[in-house]
DRENNU-737456 format. One record per residue (C-alpha): x, y, z; residue in three letters. Coordinates in steps of 0.2 Angstrom, whole numbers, padded with zeros to 4 digits, always signed. Each point is the difference from the previous one (the first is absolute). Example, Ala and Ser with C-alpha at 12.3 -4.5 7.8 and 13.67 -1.06 7.14 Angstrom:
% DRENNU-737456
+0062-0022+0039Ala +0006+0017-0003Ser 
% end
This chain:
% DRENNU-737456
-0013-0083+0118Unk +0001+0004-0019Unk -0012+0002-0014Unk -0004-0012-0014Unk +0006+0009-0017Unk -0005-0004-0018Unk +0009+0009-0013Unk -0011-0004-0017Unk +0012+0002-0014Unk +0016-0006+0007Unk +0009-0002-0015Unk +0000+0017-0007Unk +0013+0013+0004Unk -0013+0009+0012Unk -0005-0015+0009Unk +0017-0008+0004Unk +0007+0017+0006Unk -0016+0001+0011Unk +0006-0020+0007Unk +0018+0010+0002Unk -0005+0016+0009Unk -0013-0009+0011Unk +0015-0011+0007Unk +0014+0016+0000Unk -0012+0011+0013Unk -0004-0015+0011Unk -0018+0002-0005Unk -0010-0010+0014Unk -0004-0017-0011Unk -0005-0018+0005Unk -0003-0009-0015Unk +0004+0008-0017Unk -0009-0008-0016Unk +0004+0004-0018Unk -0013+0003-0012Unk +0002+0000-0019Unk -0012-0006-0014Unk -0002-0018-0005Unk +0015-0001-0012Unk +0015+0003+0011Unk -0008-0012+0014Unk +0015-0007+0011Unk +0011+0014-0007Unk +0012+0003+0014Unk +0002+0019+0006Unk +0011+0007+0016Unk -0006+0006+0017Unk +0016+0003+0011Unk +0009-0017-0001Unk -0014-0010-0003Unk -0007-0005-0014Unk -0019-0001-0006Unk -0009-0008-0016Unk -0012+0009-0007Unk -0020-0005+0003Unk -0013+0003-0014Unk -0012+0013+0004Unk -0017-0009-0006Unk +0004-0012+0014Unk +0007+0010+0012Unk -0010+0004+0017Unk +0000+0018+0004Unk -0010-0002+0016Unk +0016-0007+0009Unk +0010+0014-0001Unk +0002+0019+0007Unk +0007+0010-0013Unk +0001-0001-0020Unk +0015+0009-0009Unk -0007+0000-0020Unk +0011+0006-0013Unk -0011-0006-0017Unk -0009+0008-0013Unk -0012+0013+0001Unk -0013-0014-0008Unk +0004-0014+0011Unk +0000+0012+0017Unk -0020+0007-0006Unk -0005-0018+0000Unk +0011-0009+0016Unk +0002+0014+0011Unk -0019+0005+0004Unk +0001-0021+0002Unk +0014+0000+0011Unk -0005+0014+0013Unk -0017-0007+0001Unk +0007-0014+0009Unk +0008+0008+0014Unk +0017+0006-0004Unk +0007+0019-0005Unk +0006+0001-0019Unk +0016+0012-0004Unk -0004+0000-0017Unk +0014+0008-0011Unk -0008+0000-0019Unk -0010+0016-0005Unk -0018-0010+0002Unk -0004+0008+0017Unk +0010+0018+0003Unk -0014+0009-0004Unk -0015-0009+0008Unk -0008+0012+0012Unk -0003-0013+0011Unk +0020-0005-0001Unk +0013+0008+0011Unk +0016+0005-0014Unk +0015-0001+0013Unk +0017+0007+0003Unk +0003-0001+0018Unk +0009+0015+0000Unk -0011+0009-0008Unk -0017-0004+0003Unk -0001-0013+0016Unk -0015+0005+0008Unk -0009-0006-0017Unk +0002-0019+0006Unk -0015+0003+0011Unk -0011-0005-0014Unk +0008-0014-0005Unk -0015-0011+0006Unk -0013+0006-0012Unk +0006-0013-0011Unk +0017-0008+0008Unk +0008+0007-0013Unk +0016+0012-0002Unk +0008+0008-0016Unk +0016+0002-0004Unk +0006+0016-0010Unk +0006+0000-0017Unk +0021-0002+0003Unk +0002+0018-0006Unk -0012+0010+0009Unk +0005-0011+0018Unk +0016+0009-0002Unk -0007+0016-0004Unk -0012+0003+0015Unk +0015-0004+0012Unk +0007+0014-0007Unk -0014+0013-0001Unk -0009-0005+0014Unk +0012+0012+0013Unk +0001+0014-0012Unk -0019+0001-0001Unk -0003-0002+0017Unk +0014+0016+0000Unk -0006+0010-0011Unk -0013-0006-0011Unk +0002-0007-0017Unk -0007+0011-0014Unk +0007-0009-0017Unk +0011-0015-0002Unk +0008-0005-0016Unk +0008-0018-0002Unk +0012-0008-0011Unk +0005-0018+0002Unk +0010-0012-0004Unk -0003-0016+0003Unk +0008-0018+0000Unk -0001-0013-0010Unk -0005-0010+0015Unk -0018+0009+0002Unk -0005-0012-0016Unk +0003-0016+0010Unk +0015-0012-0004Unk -0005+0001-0018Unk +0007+0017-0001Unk +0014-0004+0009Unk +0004-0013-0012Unk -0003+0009-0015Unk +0012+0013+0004Unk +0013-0013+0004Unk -0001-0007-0016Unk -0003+0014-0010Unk +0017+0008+0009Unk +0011-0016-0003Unk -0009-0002-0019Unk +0007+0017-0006Unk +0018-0005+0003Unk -0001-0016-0009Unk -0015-0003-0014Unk -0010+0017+0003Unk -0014+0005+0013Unk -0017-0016-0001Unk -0017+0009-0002Unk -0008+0008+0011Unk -0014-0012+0007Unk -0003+0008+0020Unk +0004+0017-0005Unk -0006+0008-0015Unk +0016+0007-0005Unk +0018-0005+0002Unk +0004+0003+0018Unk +0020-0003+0001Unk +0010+0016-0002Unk -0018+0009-0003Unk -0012+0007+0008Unk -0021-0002-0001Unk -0010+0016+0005Unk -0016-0011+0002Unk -0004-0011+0013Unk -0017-0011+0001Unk -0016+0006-0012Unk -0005+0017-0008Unk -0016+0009+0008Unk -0011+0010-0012Unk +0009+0014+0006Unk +0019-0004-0005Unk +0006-0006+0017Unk +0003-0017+0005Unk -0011-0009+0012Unk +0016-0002+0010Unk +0001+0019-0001Unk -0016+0001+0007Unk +0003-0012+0013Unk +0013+0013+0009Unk -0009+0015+0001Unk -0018-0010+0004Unk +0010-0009+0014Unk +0008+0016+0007Unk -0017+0008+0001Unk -0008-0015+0010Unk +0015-0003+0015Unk +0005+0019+0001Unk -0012+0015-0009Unk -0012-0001-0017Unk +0004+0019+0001Unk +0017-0002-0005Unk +0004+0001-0020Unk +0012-0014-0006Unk +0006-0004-0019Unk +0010-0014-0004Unk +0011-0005-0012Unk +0005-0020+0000Unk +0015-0006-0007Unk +0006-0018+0000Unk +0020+0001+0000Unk +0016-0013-0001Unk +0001-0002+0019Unk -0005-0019+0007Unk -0004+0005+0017Unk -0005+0018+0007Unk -0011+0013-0006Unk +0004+0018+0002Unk -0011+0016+0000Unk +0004+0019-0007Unk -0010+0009+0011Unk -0007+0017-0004Unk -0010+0009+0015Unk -0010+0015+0002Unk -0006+0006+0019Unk -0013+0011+0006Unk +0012+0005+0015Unk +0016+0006+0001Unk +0014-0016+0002Unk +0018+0001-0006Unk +0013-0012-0004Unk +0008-0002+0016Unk -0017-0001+0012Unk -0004-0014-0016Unk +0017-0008+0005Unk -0002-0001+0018Unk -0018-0002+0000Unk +0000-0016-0010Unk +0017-0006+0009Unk -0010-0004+0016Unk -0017-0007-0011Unk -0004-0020+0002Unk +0007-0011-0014Unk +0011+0014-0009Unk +0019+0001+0001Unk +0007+0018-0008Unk +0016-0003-0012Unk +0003+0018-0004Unk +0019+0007-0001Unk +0004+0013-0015Unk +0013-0013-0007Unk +0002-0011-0014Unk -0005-0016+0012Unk -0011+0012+0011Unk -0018-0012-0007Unk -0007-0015+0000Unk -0002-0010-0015Unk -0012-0016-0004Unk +0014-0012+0000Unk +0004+0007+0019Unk -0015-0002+0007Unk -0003-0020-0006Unk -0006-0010+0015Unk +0000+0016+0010Unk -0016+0004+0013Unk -0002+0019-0002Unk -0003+0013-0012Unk +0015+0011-0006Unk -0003+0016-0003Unk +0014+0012-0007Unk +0003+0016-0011Unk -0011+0009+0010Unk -0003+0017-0008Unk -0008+0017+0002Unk -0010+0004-0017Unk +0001+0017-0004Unk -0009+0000-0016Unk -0018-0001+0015Unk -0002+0010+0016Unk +0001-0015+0010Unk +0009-0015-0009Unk +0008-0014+0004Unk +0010-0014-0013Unk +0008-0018+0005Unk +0003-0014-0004Unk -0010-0016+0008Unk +0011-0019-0002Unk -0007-0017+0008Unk -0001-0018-0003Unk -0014-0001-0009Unk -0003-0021+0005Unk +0003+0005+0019Unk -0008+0017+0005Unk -0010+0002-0016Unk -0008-0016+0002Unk +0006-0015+0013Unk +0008+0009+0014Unk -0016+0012+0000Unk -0013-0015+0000Unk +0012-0008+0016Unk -0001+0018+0009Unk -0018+0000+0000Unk -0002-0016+0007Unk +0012+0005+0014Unk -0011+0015+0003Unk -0014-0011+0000Unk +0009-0011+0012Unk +0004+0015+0010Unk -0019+0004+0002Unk -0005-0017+0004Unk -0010+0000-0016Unk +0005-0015-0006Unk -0013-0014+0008Unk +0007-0017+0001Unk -0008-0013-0001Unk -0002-0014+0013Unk +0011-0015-0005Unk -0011-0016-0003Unk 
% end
């Protein structure tokens, strides 16, 4: 007997990847609904080889289902999903509004599983931000290794992290250049085709960006606030897939090659690492892919105990859907899930 599913914003790029994986790993469900704000009632989205219309929110009632997949703002999950959980189902919330609530497990299953046990406080589960998911997959064994003193993180990041709008704007601003010139900038705030943008989301007082500061706050809350993490965010020309230059210091002794093989037999990574000129992954690889890639894996020599690669997922499928459908099977797996009696 399966579950009764909502995913509340259907229509987004999140949410109907959600719909996609949920059918593709088999996840145990009875009766999916898709949920999506008032003005794109009836809209039709996929799940598998049916087809569902989407049901406004306002109306929809939460107390007959299990599980709720959200993929909306930041604002609307502050106000829905406190609503929501308090009417009986677990929320996997994948906006920013809840990664850092105390009382609010912030999840990657491979990382940090053993967090979903306070998912009752308030039936609510985060999602991390698409970059840092990513990240912790990768650090996570190295730490557990051989401690992680200092990290340092460049990214670059698609298109597709800005929702369809910023898919669409690098379309058009690619086709525009070979035929009446590049349209203004509206999602990005500087020509995105052919270029690329070292700011991603709002500066902080203190130079960085907030999504910056999202990566190192959410490394310290699933692995160790005494590890030190600087970011720098970059959004690139890629539509899908965001990749990671990854800079790490140790307090123990690891080399390359117990990196290599360490992280070969970790949950959720695949190793890509031949010294040739296809020996890598690459963003455009790893589209619609599961795991993390991790390749150019590197002593650093300039630090006693250094470590450099290079980190490559889909950043709509591990950085954000696949993740929020893992922990629902871990919570299927711990019989957390409580269904409710069908009237």
């Amino acid at each position: 007997m399966g579950y009764r599913v909502a995913v509340v914003g259907a229509t987004g790029n999140v949410g109907r990847e959600m719909l996609n994986i949920l059918e593709e790993v088999n996840f145990p469900v009875d009766k999916i609904h898709a949920i999506a704000s008032r003005k794109s009632i009836g809209v039709e989205v996929s799940f598998g080889d049916k087809i569902v219309k989407c049901e406004d929110v306002e109306q929809f009632d939460f107390t007959t289902v299990d599980l709720v997949l959200m993929s909306v703002s930041g604002t609307f999950s502050k106000e829905w999903a406190p609503k929501i959980g308090a009417q009986g189902p677990i929320v996997i919330d994948n906006s920013s509004a809840w990664r850092m609530d105390p009382d609010v497990p912030l999840i990657v299953p491979e990382v940090n599983p053993d967090d979903v046990s306070y998912a009752a406080k308030k039936n609510i589960i985060a999602n991390p931000n698409c970059s840092t998911a990513q990240l912790v997959v990768a650090l996570k064994p190295l730490h557990d290794r051989a401690r992680i003193k200092r990290v340092v993180v460049s990214t670059y990041q698609s298109v597709s992290g800005a929702g369809k709008e910023g898919m669409d704007e690098l379309w058009d601003q690619t086709k525009g250049i070979f035929v009446l010139g590049a349209p203004e900038p509206k999602k990005f705030p500087k020509q995105i085709a052919f270029n690329v943008i070292p700011f991603i989301g709002a500066f902080n007082e203190d130079g960085y960006t907030d999504e910056e500061a999202k990566m190192w706050m959410e490394t310290h809350k699933m692995i160790d606030p005494s590890i030190k993490l600087t970011v720098t965010c970059v959004r690139v020309p890629v539509m899908v897939g965001h990749s990671e230059a990854v800079n790490i210091e140790f307090h123990d002794p690891i080399d390359e090659d117990e990196a290599r093989d360490l992280l070969r037999e970790s949950p959720g990574v695949i190793v890509i690492d031949q010294r040739h000129d296809k020996g890598y992954m690459t963003p455009k690889e790893a589209q619609g892919e599961f795991p993390v890639f991790i390749s150019r894996i590197r002593n650093d020599t300039t630090v006693e105990h250094g470590l450099n690669m290079w980190v490559v997922a889909d950043n709509l499928r591990k950085g954000a859907a696949l993740n929020a459908v893992q922990i629902a099977e871990l919570l299927h797996e711990r019989g957390l899930i409580k269904m409710k009696a069908i009237a």
